[in-house]
C-alpha positions in Angstrom: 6.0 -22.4 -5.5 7.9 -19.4 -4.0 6.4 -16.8 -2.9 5.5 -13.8 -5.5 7.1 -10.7 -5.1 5.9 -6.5 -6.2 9.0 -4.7 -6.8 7.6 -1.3 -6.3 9.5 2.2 -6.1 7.8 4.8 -3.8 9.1 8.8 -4.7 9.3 11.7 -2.4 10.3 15.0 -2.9 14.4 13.5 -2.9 13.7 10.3 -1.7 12.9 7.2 -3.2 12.6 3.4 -2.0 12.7 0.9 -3.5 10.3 -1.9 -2.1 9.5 -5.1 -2.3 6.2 -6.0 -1.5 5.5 -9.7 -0.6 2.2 -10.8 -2.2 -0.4 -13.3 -0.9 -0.3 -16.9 -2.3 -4.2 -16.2 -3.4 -3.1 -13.3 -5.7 -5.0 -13.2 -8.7 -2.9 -10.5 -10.7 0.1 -8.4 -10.2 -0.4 -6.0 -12.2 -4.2 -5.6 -10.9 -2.1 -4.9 -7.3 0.6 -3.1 -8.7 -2.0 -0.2 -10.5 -4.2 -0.3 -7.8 -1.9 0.7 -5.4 -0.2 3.5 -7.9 -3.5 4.8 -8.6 -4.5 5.1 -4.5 -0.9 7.2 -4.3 -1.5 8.9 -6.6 -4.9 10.1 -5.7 -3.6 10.8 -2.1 -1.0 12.8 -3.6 -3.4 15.1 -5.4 -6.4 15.2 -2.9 -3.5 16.2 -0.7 -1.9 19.3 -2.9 -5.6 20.5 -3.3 -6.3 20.5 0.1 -3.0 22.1 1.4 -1.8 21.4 4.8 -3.1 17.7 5.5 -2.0 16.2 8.8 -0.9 12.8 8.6 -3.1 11.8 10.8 -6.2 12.4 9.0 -4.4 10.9 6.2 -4.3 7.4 8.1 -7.4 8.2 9.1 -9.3 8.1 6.1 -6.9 5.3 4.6 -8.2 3.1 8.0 -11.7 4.0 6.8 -11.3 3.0 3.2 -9.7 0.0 4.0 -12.5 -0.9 6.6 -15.2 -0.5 4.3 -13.4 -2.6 2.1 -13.2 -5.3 4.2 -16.8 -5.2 4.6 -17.5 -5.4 1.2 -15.9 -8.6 0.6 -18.2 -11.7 -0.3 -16.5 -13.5 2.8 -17.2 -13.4 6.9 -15.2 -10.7 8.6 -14.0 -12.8 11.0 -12.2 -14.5 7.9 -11.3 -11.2 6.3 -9.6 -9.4 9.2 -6.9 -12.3 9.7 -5.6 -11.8 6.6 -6.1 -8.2 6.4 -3.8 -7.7 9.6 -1.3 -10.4 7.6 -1.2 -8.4 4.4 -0.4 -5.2 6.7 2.2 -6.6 8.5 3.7 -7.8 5.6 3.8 -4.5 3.3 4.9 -2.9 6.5 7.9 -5.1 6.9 8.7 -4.8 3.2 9.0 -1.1 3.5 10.2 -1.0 6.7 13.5 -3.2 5.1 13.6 -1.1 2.0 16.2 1.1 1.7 15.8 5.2 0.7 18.0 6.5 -2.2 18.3 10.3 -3.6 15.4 10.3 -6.1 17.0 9.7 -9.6 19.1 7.2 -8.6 15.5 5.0 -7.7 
């Protein structure tokens, strides 16, 4: 079976990319993924304009925090967990990394 694939478009202020996310062979839904990680932007984005200046530090700092409470929370041991936490990562990384940024409106 090949491997599923997210197509997912990220906008900034005149930026988009388009990405596309490789998803784990386990993957239960799409579209459970897919409005997860829409809502989590889009909660970022608005905790952020509330806040005002926010550093992008403390922004991957807090995302580092979710996600390792996360991991905890999973009915699974965490020496299984992180493995494939780190795999996931690295693959959304590379994914965005190879996406390619267009004007916004032409996303």
């Amino acid at each position: 079976m090949p491997q599923q694939i997210l197509p997912f478009t990220a906008v900034q202020p005149g930026l988009a990319k388009r990405i596309e996310f490789p998803l784990h062979p386990q993957t239960v839904s799409p579209e459970h993924v897919g409005g997860l990680l829409e809502a989590v932007l889009d909660a970022l984005s608005g905790q952020i304009s509330a806040r005002g200046q926010v550093s992008d530090g403390d922004v991957l700092q807090a995302l580092s925090m979710a996600l390792a409470i996360r991991m905890h929370m999973v009915a699974a041991p965490i020496e299984t967990v992180q493995p494939v936490v780190a795999e996931l990562l690295a693959g959304a990384e590379e994914a965005v990394a190879a996406s390619v940024p267009e004007p916004a409106g032409k996303a």
